[in-house]
N, C-alpha and C positions, 0 to 999 in steps of 0.2 A: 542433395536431393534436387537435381535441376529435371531429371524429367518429372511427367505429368502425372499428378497421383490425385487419387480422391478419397477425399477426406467423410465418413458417414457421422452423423450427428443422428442421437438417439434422445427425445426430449424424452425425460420417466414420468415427468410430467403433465407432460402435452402443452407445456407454456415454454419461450425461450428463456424466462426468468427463471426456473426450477431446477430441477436435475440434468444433466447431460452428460449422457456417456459418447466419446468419439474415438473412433477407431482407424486403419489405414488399410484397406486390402492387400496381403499378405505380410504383415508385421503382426508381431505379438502384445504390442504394446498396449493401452487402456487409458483414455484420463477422461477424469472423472470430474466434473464440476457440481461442486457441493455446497447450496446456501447453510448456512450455520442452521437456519429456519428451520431444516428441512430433513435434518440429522437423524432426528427420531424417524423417521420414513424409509431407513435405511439398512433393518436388522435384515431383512431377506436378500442384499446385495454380495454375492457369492467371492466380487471382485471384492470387496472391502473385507474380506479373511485372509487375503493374501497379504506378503511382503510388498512393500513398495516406499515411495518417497511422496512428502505431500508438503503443500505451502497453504499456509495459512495467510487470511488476507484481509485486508481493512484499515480503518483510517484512526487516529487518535490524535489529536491536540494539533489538529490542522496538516497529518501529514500522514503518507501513505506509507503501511508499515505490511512487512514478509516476515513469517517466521515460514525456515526450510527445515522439515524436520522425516526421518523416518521410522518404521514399522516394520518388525520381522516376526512374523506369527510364528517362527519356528522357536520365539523367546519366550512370547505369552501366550500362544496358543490362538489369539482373536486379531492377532493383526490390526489393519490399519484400521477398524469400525473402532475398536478399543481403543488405540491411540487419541482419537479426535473426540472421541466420548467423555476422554482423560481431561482433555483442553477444553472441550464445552462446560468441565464445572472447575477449570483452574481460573479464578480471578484474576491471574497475576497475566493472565495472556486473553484479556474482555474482549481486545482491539478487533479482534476477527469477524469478518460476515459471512467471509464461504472458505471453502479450502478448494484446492487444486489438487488430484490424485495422480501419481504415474503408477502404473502396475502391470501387468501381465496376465494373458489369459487362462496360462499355462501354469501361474505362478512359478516362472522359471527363476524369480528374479534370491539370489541368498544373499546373506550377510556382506558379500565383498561389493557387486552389483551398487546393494543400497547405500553402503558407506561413502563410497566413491561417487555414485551420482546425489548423494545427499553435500558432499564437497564442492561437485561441482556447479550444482544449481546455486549454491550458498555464495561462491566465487565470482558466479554470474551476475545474482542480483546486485553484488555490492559492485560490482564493474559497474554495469548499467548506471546505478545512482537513480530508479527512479522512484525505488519503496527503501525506508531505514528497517535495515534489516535487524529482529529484532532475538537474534539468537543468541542466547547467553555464553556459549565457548564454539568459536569458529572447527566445525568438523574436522575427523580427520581422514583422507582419503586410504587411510589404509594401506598394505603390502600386494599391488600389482602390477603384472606382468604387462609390458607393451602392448601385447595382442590381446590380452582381455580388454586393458584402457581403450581399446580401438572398436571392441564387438559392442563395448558399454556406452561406450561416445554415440555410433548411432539412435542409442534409446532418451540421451540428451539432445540431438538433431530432432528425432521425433515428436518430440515435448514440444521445443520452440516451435518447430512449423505446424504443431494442432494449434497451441496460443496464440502465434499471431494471427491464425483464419479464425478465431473464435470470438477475437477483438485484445484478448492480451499480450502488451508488449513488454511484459515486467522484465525478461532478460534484457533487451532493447536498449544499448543508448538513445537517450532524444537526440533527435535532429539539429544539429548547431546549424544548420546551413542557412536559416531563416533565425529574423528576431520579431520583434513589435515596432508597428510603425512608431517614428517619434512624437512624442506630444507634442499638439498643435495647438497653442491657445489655449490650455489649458483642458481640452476636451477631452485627457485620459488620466486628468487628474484628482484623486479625489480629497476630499477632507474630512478630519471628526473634530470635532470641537465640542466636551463635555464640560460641565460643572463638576466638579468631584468636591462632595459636603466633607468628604473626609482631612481634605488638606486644605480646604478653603480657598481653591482659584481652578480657573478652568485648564484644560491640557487641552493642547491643539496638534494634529498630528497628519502628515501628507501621505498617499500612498496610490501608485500605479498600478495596474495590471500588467500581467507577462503572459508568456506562453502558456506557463505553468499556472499559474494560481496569483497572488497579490503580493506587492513589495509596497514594504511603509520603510518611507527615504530618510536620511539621514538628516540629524536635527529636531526633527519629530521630538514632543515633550512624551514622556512614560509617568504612569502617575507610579508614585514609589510604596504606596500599597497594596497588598493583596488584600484579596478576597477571599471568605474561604468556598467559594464555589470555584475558583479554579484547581484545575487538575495540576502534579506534582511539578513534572517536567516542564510544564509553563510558566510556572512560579518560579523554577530554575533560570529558565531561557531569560526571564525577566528580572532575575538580577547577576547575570552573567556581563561578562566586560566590554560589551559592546553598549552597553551606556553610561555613560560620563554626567554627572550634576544634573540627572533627570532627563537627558537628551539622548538619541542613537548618535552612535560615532560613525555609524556603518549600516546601510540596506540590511532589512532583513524581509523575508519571502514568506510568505505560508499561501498554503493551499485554500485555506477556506478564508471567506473574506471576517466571516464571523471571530475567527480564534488571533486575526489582525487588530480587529477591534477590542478585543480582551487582554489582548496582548500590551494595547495604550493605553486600555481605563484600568486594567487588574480587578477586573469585576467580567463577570458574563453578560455579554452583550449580541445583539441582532447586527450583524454589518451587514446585510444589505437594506437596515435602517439608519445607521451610524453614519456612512459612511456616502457623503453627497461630494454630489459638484460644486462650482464657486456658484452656480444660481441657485441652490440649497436640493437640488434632484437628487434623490434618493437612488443610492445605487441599483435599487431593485429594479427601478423605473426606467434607469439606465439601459439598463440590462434585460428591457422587455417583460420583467417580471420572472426572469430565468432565475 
């Protein structure tokens, strides 16, 4: 797609936070941006009876997670509004706040179409590296022909270049070309320093910001109890073999500063109260209040 196309954004709305449907003059394709919020507001949406491919999307235990999944109404009869109706009361898939829709105006899209672009966005995301992708059996692309993989490839083309103009770069690798300036004096470095009544001595523990989200350095003490307000895969993370006699052996990153700080005390805690400078500034204060 190097020449110049214009891309139409339809708020259902009338807010950019709500519904969006986007399209490309003279393509068949459809995506559809959908808050979880907002699902029920959705039974009269003609496109959400069709076949199509959809990404579920949201964050859980400090880290941004995709599930790529599809919908072929010619199985169940309701298509992808059914699909997502399915997952708004599956527990076992909370993590989500909107979905991503591909589909077609025409509902041209059958069973070979979606398998194969349900493959291929799946392959993408986990290239990229920048959501864990949280699909339980890696797709399978199915029995086809070069020249279909070639008509179908465009409606994967289409997808990425609505997302990245709409601000999503979920196929995307990040950018290696740039890092973080280096700490200087300590001025991007922070500390928590807790009392834990449970083991009877404090846990002290260092951690930088990155491009991405927060790194707590190596050395750092880990208190070696949970809580039972932490979520599963945290209480895993936390006694996995990157810590040795109560200490990390190795960086570890998360995205939110808060599930950094849970991650040291094994209790639920506020990091951008936890987690200060050597002159005791609260990271929040740090950080403008952001």
């Amino acid at each position: 797609m190097s020449k110049s196309v214009t891309i139409s954004l339809f708020l259902l709305d009338g807010t950019a936070g709500g519904r969006i449907r986007c399209t490309i003059s003279g393509r068949t394709g459809v995506i559809l941006k959908i808050p979880r919020k907002d699902l029920s507001k959705c039974n009269g949406l003609d496109a959400l009876k069709s076949d199509g491919v959809y990404f579920l999307l949201g964050e859980a235990d400090g880290r941004q997670k995709i599930y790529v999944g599809q919908a072929g109404s010619r199985k169940n009869g309701k298509g992808l509004l059914n699909r997502l109706n399915e997952y708004n009361r599956d527990v076992t898939k909370n993590f989500w706040s909107e979905a991503i829709i591909l589909t077609t105006v025409d509902n041209s899209f059958g069973a070979t179409e979606i398998s194969w672009l349900e493959h291929k966005f799946c392959n993408m995301a986990i290239k990229a590296g920048r959501c864990e992708v949280v699909d339980g059996n890696k797709p399978s692309p199915g029995n086809i022909t070069e020249e279909k993989a070639s008509d179908i490839e465009d409606y994967a083309e289409f997808t990425q270049l609505v997302l990245s103009a709409i601000g999503y770069k979920i196929f995307e690798p990040p950018q290696k070309n740039s890092s973080p300036p280096a700490a200087e004096a300590d001025d991007e470095i922070f500390y928590l320093s807790r009392k834990i009544k449970r083991i009877g001595r404090t846990i002290a523990a260092t951690m930088t910001r990155t491009p991405t989200g927060y790194k707590i350095l190596a050395g750092s003490e880990i208190c070696p109890i949970d809580s039972d307000k932490l979520s599963a895969p945290l209480k895993k993370l936390r006694h996995s073999e990157k810590i040795s006699d109560g200490r990390l052996t190795e960086d570890v990153e998360f995205n939110s500063a808060s599930t950094a700080a849970e991650f040291v005390i094994g209790n639920s805690a506020n990091g951008l109260q936890e987690w200060r400078t050597r002159d005791g500034l609260p990271l929040k204060n740090f950080l403008g209040g952001n």
